[in-house]
C-alpha positions in Angstrom: -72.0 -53.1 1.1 -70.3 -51.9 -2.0 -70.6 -47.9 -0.6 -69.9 -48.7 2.6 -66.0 -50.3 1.2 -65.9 -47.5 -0.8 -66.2 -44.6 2.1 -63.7 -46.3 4.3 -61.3 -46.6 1.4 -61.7 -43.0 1.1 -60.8 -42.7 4.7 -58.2 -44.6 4.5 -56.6 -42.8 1.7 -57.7 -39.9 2.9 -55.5 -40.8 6.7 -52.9 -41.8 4.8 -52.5 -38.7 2.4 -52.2 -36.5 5.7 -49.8 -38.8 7.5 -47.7 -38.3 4.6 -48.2 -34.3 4.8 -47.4 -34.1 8.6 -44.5 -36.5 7.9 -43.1 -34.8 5.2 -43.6 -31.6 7.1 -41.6 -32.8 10.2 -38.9 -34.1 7.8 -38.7 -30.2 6.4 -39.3 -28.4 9.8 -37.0 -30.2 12.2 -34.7 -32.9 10.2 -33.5 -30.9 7.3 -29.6 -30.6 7.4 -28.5 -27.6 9.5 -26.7 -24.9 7.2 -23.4 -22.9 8.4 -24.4 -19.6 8.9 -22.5 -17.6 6.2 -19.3 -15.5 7.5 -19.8 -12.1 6.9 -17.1 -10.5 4.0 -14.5 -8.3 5.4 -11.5 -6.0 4.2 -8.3 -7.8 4.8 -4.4 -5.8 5.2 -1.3 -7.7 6.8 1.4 -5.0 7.8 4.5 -4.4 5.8 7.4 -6.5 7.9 10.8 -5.1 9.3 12.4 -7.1 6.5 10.3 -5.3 3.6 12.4 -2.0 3.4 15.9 -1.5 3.5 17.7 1.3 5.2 20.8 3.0 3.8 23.3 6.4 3.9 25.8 7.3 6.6 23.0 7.8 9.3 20.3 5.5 7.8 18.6 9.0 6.5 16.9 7.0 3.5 14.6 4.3 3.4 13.8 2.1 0.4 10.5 0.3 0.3 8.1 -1.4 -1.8 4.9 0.6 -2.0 2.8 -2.7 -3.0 3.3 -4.5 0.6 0.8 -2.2 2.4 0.7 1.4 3.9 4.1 3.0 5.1 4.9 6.4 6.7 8.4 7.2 7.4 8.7 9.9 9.8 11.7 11.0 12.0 12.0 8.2 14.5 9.4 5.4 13.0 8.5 3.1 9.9 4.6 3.3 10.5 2.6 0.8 9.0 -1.0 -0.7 9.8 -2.7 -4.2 9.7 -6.7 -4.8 9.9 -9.4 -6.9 9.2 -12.1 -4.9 9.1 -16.3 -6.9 8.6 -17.9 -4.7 5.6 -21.8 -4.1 7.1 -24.2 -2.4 4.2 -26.6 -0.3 4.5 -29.8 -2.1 2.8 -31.6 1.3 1.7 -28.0 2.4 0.4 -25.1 0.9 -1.5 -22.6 1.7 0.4 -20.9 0.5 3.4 -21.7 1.2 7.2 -18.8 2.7 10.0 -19.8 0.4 12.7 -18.2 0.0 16.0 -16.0 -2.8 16.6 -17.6 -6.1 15.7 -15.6 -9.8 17.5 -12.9 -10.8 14.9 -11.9 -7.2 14.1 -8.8 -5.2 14.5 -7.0 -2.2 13.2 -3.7 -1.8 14.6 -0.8 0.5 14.2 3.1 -0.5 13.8 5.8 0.8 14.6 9.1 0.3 14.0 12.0 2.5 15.6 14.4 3.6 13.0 17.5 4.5 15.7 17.6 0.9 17.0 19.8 -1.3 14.9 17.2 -4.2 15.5 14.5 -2.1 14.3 11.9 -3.0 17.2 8.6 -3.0 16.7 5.7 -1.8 18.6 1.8 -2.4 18.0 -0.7 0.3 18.8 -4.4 -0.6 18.8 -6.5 2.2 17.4 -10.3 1.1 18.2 -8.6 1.1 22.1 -7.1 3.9 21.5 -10.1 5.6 19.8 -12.6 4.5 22.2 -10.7 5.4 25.0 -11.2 8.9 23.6 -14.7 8.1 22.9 -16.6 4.8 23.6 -18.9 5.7 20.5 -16.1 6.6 17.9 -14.0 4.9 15.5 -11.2 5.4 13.3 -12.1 6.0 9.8 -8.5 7.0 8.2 -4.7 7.4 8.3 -3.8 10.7 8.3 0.3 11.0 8.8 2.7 12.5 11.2 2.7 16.1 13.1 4.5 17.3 15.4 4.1 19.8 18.3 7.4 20.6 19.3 9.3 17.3 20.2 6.3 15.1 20.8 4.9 13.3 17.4 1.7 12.6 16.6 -0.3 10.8 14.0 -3.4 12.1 12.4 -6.3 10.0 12.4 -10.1 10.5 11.0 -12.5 9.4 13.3 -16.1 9.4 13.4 -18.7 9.2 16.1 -21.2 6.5 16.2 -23.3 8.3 18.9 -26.2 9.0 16.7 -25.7 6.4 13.5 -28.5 9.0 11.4 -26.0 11.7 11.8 -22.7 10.4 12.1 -19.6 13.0 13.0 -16.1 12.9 11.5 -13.2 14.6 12.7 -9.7 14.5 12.9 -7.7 13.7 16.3 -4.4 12.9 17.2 -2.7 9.7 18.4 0.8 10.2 20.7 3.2 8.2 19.6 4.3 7.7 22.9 1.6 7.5 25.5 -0.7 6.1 22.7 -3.2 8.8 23.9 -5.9 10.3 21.3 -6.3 14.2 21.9 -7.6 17.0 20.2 -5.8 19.9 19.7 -7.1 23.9 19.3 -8.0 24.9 15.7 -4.7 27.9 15.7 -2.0 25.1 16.6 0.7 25.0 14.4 1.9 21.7 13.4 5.1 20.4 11.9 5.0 17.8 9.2 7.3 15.8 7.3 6.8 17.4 3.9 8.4 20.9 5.5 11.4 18.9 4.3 9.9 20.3 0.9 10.3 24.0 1.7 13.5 25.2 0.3 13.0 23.7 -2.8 9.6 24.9 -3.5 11.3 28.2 -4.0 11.9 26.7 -7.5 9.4 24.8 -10.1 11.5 21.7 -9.0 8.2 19.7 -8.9 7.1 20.6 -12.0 10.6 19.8 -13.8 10.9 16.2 -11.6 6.7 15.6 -12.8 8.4 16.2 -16.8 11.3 13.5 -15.8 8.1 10.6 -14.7 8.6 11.2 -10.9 6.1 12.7 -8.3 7.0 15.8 -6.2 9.4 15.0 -3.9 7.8 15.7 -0.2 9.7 13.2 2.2 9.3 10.7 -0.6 10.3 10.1 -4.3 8.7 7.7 -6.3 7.7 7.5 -9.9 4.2 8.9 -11.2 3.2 5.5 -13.4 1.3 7.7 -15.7 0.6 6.8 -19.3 2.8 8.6 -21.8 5.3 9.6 -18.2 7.9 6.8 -18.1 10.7 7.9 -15.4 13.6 9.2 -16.8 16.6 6.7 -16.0 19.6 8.6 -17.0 19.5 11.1 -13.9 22.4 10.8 -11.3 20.6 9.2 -8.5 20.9 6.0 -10.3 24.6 6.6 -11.0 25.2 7.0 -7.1 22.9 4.2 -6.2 22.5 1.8 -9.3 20.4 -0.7 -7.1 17.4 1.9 -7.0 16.9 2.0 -10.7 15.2 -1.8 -10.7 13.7 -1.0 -7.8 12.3 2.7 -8.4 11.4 2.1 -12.3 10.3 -1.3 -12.2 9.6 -2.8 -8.9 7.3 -0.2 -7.7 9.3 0.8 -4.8 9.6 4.3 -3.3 12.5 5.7 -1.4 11.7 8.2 1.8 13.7 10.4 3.6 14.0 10.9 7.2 13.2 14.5 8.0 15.1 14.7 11.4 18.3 13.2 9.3 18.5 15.5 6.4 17.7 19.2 6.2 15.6 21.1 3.8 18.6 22.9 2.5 20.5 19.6 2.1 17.2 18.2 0.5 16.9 20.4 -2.1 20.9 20.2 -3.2 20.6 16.6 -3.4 17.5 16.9 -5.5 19.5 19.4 -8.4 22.3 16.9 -8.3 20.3 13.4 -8.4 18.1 14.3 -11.0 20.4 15.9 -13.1 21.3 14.1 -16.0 23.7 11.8 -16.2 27.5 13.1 -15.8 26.2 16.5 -15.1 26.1 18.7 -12.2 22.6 20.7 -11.6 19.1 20.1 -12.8 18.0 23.5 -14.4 15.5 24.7 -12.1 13.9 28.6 -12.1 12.6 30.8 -9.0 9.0 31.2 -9.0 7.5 34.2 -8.5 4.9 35.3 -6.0 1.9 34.3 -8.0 3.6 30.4 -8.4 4.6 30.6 -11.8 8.5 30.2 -12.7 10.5 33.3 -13.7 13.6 33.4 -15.7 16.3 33.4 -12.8 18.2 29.9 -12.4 18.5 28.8 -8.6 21.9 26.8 -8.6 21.8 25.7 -4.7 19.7 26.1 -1.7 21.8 29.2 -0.8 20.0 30.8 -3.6 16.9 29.5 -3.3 17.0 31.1 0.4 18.3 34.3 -1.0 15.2 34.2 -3.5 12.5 33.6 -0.4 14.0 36.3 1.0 13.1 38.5 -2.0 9.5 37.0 -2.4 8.0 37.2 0.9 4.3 36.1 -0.4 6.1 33.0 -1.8 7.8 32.1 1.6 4.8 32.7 3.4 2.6 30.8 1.2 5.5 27.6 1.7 6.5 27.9 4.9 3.4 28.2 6.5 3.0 25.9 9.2 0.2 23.2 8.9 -2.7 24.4 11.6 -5.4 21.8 13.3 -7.8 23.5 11.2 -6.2 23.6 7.7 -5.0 27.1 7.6 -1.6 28.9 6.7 -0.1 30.8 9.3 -0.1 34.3 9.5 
């Protein structure tokens, strides 16, 4: 009697134990709280607004901006700055992030905003359209800056095809500005750029005289080189003609651009000797450089001379005024 109560105990305790394991296995399997599936990280950039740069001179030829609000390119008829949000996909045998194609949620897009309107109005280009309209499988990569091919302008972009993820190809193309179009061109075309607003005063060692004063070499741009041990010099003229830039130069972080269809080389490079010379003076001391690069002992006082001293140094024009080709050669 006694063994017989004590098996079916042990059956019952035995039921009960594995009632409690299929319960508790339910409970785990099908009524545990549902977790929100984790949003993937992404690379975030809001585009620099209309009311973030200030344009100023008699035909609106400069324009001031702050260089911590985003990207901007100032070229002859646009402000051009970009907005994204972009998902960051890694590669799990690698640490490094994946070019993917365009995910839900994404976008990269290009503004524009027309410098010969008073109102400034703003146009939005969409670059994975634009991109895969050249090619379903690519997308852009980079921004490049403007060229131009004749009157038409164009703005670089690095691209790279998806097509076969194991071997991925980059290239660059070009985006028109006006029919939003990606082309390519052939390796031997000869582009313009903004920086050719550079070439009459890199008949001189201007860039290395401006770098000794705590400012970067003047392309279509001039802003200050925030190096250690290179604090910009403010007693130059610019800031006697425009006292409002010194804050904004020195301290603010702000770079002023110059419009290259507004002001030409020539005129460039006379402002440049004037605004960084020093205070109450007329010239900065700048020297021709010879054909090898290195400065000689010959003062140029204006672009007239510095023209005059091209002329002499063939090599040295050549070598600046080369234009920019699709394939990253000087011209003949």
């Amino acid at each position: 009697m006694n063994k017989q109560v004590f098996r079916n105990r042990k059956v019952v305790w035995s039921l009960l134990l594995l009632f409690l394991v299929i319960t508790g296995a339910y409970f785990l399997l099908f009524l545990k709280p549902s977790q929100t599936p984790k949003e993937p990280e992404y690379r975030m950039r809001t585009a620099m607004g209309k009311s973030d740069f200030q344009l100023f001179g008699d035909q609106n030829q400069y324009v001031l901006a702050p260089s911590n609000k985003g990207s901007l390119f100032v070229s002859k008829t646009y402000a051009i700055t970009d907005e994204y949000k972009t998902f960051i996909v890694e590669d799990e045998k690698k640490l490094h992030t994946l070019p993917h194609l365009q995910m839900e949620g994404e976008y990269w897009n290009l503004i524009l905003y027309n410098l010969d309107k008073e109102d400034l109005p703003e146009r939005k280009i969409d670059l994975y359209r634009a991109v895969r309209s050249y090619n379903q499988k690519s997308v852009p990569t980079r921004l490049i800056g403007s060229y131009y091919v004749e009157d038409t302008h164009y703005f670089g972009l690095k691209i790279v095809d998806l097509t076969d993820e194991e071997n991925r190809s980059y290239k660059t193309v070009y985006l028109n500005l006006e029919t939003e179009e990606v082309v390519d061109f052939p390796k031997d075309t000869r582009f313009g750029m903004n920086d050719d607003i550079k070439n009459t005063a890199s008949a001189s060692n201007y860039s290395k005289v401006l770098s000794s004063l705590g400012y970067l070499r003047p392309e279509n741009e001039i802003a200050t080189t925030k190096l250690e041990g290179h604090a910009p010099d403010p007693n130059i003229n610019l800031y006697s003609l425009y006292p409002d830039l010194e804050d904004k130069l020195i301290n603010q972080d702000w770079s002023l651009y110059i419009r290259p269809d507004k002001v030409t080389p020539d005129e460039w490079f006379d402002a440049l000797l004037h605004w960084f010379a020093p205070k109450g003076e007329d010239l900065l001391t700048v020297y021709g450089r010879n054909d090898d690069g290195e400065a000689s002992d010959v003062q140029i006082r204006n672009s007239q001379e510095a023209n005059a001293w091209l002329e002499q140094h063939p090599a040295l024009r050549k070598k600046i005024t080369g234009d920019y080709r699709a394939d990253g050669s000087d011209k003949e």
